[in-house]
Structures are given as C-alpha cells and as structure tokens.
C-alpha positions in Angstrom: -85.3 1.8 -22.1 -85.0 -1.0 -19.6 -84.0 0.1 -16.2 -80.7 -1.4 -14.5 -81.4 -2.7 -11.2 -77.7 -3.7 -9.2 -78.3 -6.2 -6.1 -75.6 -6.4 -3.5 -75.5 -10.3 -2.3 -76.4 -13.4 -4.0 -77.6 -15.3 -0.8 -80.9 -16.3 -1.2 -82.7 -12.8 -0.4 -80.2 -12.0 -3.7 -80.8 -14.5 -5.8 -84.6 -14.8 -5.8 -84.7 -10.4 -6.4 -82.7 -11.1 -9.5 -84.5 -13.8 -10.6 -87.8 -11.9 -10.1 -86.6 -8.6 -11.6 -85.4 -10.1 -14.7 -88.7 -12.3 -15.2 -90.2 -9.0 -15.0 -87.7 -7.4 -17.8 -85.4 -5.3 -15.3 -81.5 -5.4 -16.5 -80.2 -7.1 -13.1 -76.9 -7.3 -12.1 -75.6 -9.3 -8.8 -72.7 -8.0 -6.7 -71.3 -10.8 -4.3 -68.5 -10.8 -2.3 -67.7 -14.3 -1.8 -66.5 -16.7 -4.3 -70.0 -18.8 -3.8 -73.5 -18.2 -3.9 -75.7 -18.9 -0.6 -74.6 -16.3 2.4 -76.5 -18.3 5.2 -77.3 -21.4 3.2 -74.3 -23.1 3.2 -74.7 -26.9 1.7 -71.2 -28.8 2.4 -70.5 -32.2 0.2 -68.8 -34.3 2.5 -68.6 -37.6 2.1 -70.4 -38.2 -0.4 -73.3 -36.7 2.3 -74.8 -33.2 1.8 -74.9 -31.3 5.3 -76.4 -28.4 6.2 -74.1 -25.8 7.8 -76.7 -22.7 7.7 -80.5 -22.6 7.1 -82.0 -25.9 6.8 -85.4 -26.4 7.4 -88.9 -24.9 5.7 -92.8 -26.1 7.1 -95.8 -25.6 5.6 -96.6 -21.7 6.6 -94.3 -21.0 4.3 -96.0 -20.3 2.0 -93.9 -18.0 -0.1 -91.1 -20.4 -0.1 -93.6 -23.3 -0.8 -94.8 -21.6 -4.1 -91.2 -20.8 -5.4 -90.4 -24.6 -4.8 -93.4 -25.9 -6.8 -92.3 -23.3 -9.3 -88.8 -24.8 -9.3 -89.3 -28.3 -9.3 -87.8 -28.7 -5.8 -88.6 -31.8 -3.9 -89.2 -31.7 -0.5 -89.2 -34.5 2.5 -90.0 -34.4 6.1 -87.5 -34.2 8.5 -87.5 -37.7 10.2 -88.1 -37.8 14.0 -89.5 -41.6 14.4 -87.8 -42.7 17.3 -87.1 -42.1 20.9 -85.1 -38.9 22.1 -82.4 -38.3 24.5 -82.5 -35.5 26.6 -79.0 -34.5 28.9 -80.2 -32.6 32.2 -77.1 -32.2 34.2 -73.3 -32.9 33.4 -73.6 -35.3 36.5 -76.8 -37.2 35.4 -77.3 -39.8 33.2 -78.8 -38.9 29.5 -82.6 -39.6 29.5 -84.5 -41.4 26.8 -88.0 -40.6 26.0 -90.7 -40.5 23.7 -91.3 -37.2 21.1 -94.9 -35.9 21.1 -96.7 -37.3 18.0 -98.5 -34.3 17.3 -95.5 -31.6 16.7 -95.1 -29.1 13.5 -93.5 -31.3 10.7 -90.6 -29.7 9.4 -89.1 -29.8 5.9 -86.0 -30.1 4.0 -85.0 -29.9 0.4 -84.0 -33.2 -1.2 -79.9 -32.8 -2.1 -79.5 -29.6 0.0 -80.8 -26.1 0.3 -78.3 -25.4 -2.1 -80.6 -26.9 -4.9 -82.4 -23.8 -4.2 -80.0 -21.6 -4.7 -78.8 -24.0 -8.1 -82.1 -23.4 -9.4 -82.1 -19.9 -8.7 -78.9 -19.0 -10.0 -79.3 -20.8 -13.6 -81.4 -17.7 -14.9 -78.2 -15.3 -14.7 -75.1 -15.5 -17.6 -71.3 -14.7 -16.1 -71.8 -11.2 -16.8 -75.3 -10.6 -14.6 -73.8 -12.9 -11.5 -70.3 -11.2 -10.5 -68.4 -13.0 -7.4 -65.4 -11.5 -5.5 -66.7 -8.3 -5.5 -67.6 -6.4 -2.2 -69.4 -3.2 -1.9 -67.1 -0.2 -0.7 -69.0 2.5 -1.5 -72.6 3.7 -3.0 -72.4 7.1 -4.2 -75.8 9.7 -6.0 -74.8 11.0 -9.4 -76.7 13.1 -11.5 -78.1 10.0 -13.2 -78.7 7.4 -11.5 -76.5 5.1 -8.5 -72.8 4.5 -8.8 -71.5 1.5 -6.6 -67.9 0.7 -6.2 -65.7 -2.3 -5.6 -62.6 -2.5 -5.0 -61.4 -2.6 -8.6 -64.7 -1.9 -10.2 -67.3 0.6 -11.1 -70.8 0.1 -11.9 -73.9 2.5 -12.7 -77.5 1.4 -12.3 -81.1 3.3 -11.8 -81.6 1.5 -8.9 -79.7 -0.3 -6.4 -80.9 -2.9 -3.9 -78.8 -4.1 -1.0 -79.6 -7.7 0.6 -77.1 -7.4 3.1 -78.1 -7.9 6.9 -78.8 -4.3 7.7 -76.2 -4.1 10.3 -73.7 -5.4 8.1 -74.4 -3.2 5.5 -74.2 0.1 7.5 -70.8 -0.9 9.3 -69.4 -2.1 5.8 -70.7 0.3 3.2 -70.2 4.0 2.8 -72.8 6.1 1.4 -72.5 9.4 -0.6 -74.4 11.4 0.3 -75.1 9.9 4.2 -77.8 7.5 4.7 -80.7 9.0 6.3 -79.8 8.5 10.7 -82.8 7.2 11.7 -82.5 4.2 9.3 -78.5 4.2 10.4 -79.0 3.5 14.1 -82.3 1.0 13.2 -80.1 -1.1 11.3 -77.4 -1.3 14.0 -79.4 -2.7 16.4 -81.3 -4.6 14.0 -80.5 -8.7 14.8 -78.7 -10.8 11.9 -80.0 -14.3 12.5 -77.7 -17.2 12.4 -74.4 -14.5 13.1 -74.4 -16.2 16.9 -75.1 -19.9 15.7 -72.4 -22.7 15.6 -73.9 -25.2 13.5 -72.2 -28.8 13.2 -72.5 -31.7 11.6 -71.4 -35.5 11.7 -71.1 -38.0 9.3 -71.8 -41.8 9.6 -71.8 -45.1 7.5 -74.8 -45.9 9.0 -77.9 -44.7 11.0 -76.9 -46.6 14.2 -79.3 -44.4 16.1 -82.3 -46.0 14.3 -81.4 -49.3 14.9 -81.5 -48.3 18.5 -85.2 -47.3 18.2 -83.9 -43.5 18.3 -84.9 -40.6 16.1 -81.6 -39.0 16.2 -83.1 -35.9 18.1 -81.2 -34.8 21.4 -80.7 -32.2 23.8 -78.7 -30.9 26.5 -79.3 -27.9 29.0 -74.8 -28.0 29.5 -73.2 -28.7 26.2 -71.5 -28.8 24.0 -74.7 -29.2 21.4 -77.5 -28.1 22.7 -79.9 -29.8 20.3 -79.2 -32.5 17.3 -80.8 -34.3 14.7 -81.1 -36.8 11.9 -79.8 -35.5 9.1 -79.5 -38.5 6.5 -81.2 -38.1 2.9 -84.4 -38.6 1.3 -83.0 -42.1 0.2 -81.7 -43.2 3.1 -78.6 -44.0 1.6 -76.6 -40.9 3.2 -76.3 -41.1 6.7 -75.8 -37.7 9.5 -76.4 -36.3 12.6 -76.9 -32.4 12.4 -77.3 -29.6 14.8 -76.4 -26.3 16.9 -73.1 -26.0 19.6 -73.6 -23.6 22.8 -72.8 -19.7 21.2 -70.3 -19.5 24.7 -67.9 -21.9 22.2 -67.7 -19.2 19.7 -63.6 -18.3 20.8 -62.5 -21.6 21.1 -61.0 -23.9 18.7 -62.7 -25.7 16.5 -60.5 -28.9 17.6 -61.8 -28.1 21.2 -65.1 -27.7 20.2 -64.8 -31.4 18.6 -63.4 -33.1 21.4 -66.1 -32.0 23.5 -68.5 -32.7 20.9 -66.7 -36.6 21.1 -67.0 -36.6 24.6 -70.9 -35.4 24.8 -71.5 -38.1 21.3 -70.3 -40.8 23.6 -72.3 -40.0 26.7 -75.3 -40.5 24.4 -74.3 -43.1 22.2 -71.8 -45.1 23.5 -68.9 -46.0 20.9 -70.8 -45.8 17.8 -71.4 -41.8 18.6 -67.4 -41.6 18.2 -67.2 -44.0 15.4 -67.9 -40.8 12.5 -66.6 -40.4 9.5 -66.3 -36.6 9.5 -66.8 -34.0 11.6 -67.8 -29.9 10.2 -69.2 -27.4 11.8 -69.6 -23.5 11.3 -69.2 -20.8 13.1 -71.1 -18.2 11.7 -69.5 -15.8 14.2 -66.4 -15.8 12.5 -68.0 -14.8 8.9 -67.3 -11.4 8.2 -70.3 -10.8 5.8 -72.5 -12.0 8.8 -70.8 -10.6 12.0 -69.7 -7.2 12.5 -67.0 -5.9 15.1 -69.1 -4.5 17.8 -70.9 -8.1 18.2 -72.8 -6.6 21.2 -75.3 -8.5 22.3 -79.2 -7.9 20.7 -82.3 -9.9 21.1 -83.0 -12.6 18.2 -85.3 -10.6 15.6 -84.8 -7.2 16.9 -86.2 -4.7 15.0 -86.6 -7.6 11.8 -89.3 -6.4 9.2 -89.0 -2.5 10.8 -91.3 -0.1 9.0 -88.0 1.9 8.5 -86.9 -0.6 5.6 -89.9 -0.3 3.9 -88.8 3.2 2.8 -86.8 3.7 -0.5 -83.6 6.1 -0.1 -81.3 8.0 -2.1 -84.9 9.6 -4.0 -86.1 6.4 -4.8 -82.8 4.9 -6.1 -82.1 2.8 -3.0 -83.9 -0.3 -1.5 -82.9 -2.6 1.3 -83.9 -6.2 1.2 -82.8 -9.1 2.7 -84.5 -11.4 5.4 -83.8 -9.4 8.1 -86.1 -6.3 6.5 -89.4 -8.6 5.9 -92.6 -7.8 7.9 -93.2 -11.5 7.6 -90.9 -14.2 9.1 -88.2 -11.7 9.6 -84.7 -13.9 9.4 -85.7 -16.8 8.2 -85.8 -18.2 4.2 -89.5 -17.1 3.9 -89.1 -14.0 4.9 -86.3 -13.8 2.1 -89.1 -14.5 -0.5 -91.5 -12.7 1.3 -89.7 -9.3 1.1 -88.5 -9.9 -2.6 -91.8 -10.0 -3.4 -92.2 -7.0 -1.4 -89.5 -5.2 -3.1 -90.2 -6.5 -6.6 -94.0 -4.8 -6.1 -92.3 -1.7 -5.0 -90.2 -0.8 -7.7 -93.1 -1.4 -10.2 -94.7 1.1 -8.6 -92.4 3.8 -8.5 -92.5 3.2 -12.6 -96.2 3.9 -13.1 
C-alpha cells in the first residue's frame, strides 16, 4: 500500500517535497495556511510589472535550484548592473556616483517572477492534494500512524513533514506526545531568514536611471533603503526599482516609510525618482507564519542546517524540512531544494 506522506506549507520548501514525493509514488497531501502558495516568495503584479516582495535572486552555485529549473523549463536572466552606482554616506553629504567592479558574482532571476517557480511546481497537485486555509493546530501519535488537526479538519498520514521555519513551528504547533527538548529549544533560537527584512519596490514607465548611465544599484549607510536595484524584465518592456528598507522601520507606517522612501528617491534622482507609478513594499515582520511573538533578536543563520533536524521524531513518523533545516545554504531557495532532496532520500530509507 502506498504510504501517505502530509506536508505542512506549500512555500517552496513545500512544494518541491510534494512534488518529489509523488514522482516517487508517495500519496502527498499539502497543508497551507494561507490562501496562496509561496511563503517567502512573494511575486506582486503591479502594473502590469512583476516585483519581487521576498526571495528573488539564484547564481550559479546553486546548483540544486539550477537542475530543478532546467527540469522545469524555467528561464533565467542576469540581474542587470551596467551602469554607474550611487552610494549615500552621510544624511548631510551629497550622494556619490561611482563605478561597480566588473568582476562581481552575477546574480539571477527568474524570467516573469519567482512565482513561475512555484506555478510550475504546483501544477503536479489536483484540489484535493493542495489544501489552502488550513493551519496546523495540533500533531498528535496514534496507534497507526500521525493525526494532524486544523481548525475544522482532521487528517491521518504515515508520515508527516513540516516545512515551517523551525521557530515558527514550535511556538505555533502542539505536539502529542511533546517534541523531544533539545530539538524544542534548537528551533527557538534557530534564525528564520527574511522575518527582519522590509523589502520594497517601485514602479516606473521608464528606466530613467539608464538613460543617466546608471545601473539602478544604490546604497545608503542612514536610510531609509539601505540598498536598491534594477528590477525591470527580461524584455525590457517592464520597468522597476527593487530593494530592502532599514529593519529599525519595522513599527512605523507603511505611509511613513514611503514618504521617506520619496524623500531619499529624490536625493538620488532628482524628480524622476518621485515620478513612480506605484509604490509596495513588505514587511515580513508583520507575517504571522514568518515572525513569532518573542522576536528577540538572533544572529542571521543561527543554528540553520543543525544536525538536530536531521533526526526523524515521533518513531520515524515526523520530519522537519524547510530552508532553515538544510546543511547547505541554510535560508535561502537552494537550500529549500537541497534539504527536499535530503528529506526525500530519507524517507526511502526508512522503507527498505
């Protein structure tokens, strides 16, 4: 009899599992709790203009990612930097303009949005296997197998595999019985990346910036973005600026945040910085399935890719996943491929 694997999350981490599990004849099942797919890859439509509000960009050490891609038909581009950059010092200096090394790490994005990943991904699963609006209370042993509850909905597997951050999952999940501790107080002050970043994004008719012999890229050591870049398409026929606001803006508004973003934009680019046609950000502070409570302060990557998420629980019925568990590029899309793979190999084994 085939064995039926539930997965809590359909972010990327999620999605690929599934995708892998079923290729390899597993009944899968996906548990999310928002009404969309993606967790930290969030691709907004906005005029007409795909922006990126969460993870973004891929280079070519990924090589996990890279072979899903190829596998997928995705096309890639590199993320433009031709042109000078600006660079703000001081709140009472004038922004500098200079010259980008020629020999830096290329970077790449995914042509229409990282959400064509997760398109791509999510095609392999019917209504029934992909369930949205449905958060994870509760995850209890029966004699059986794994019984994991919602809040108006029971379902029974052989195995269960979480995806959530690690921290997330222990503040939001209970277990029956209790998860093992050590794991508990790993996973607390494991790091969840992206939960401190304000990502924003602005939206123009035209690339002024290139016209002006710049690349889009800038940065500021006082705010309020503290680096930017050129976010138009692989066609050039989409036109953006993209990048991350100072975390200390996290408890103001968001209008706040974009009048100081209007007042930095025009330090740097005179009127035509002003002159956008939309203005979105993210703050991933304020997402529930990122952020927990006690947002006490831990170092980026903390304890990402422990050897204590290696381990199955529940006797062998219980596997966490997720970016922040890989070994390999701990946080970040490949390591969300990476430890699927990881995970995928494990449960094989425990069959033999």
């Amino acid at each position: 009899m085939k064995k039926k694997i539930v997965i809590i999350g359909a972010g990327l981490s999620g999605l690929y599992l599934g995708y892998r599990l079923k290729k390899e004849g597993f009944l899968v099942r996906i548990l999310e709790a928002n009404a969309r797919i993606g967790g930290r890859i969030f691709t907004k439509n906005v005029q007409d203009t795909h922006v990126e509000l969460g993870a973004t960009w891929l280079w070519k050490y990924n090589e996990e990612l890279l072979k899903l891609c190829r596998e997928l038909n995705i096309t890639l581009f590199e993320q433009d930097m031709r042109g000078d950059a600006l660079f703000e010092a001081t709140s009472v200096h004038a922004v500098q303009r200079f010259q980008l090394p020629q020999n830096q790490e290329i970077s790449y994005r995914i042509a229409g949005g990282t959400r064509v990943l997760l398109d791509q991904l999510a095609m392999a699963f019917s209504k029934e296997e992909l369930l949205f609006n449905q958060k994870v209370q509760q995850i209890n042993t029966t004699e059986n197998g794994v019984e994991v509850l919602t809040e108006n909905t029971a379902f029974t597997a052989d195995l269960v595999v979480s995806t959530l951050p690690p921290k997330v999952l222990v503040h939001s999940v209970t277990f029956s019985p209790a998860l093992d501790s050590n794991l508990i107080q790993v996973a607390k002050h494991t790091h969840t990346w992206m939960k401190d970043a304000i990502k924003f994004a602005l939206v123009y008719k035209s690339a002024f910036w290139k016209e002006k012999g710049l690349s889009g890229v800038g940065f500021s050591n006082v705010g309020p973005f503290t680096e930017m870049y050129d976010h138009s398409d692989l066609e050039h026929k989409h036109f953006a600026l993209m990048g991350f606001l100072h975390g200390a803006l996290a408890t103001e508004t968001k209008a706040y945040r974009e009048e100081k973003v209007r007042e930095q934009l025009f330090k740097f680019f005179g009127e035509d910085g002003v002159n956008y046609l939309s203005y979105e950000e993210k703050n991933w502070s304020e997402e529930p399935l990122v952020s927990t409570a006690d947002s006490g302060f831990i170092s980026p990557h903390e304890n990402n890719g422990h050897p204590i998420y290696q381990k199955a629980y529940i006797k062998d019925r219980f596997f966490i996943a997720g970016s922040e568990t890989s070994p390999s590029y701990g946080g970040y899309m490949e390591g969300a491929i990476y430890r699927g793979n990881q995970i995928v190999a494990q449960i094989k084994r425990g069959l033999v």
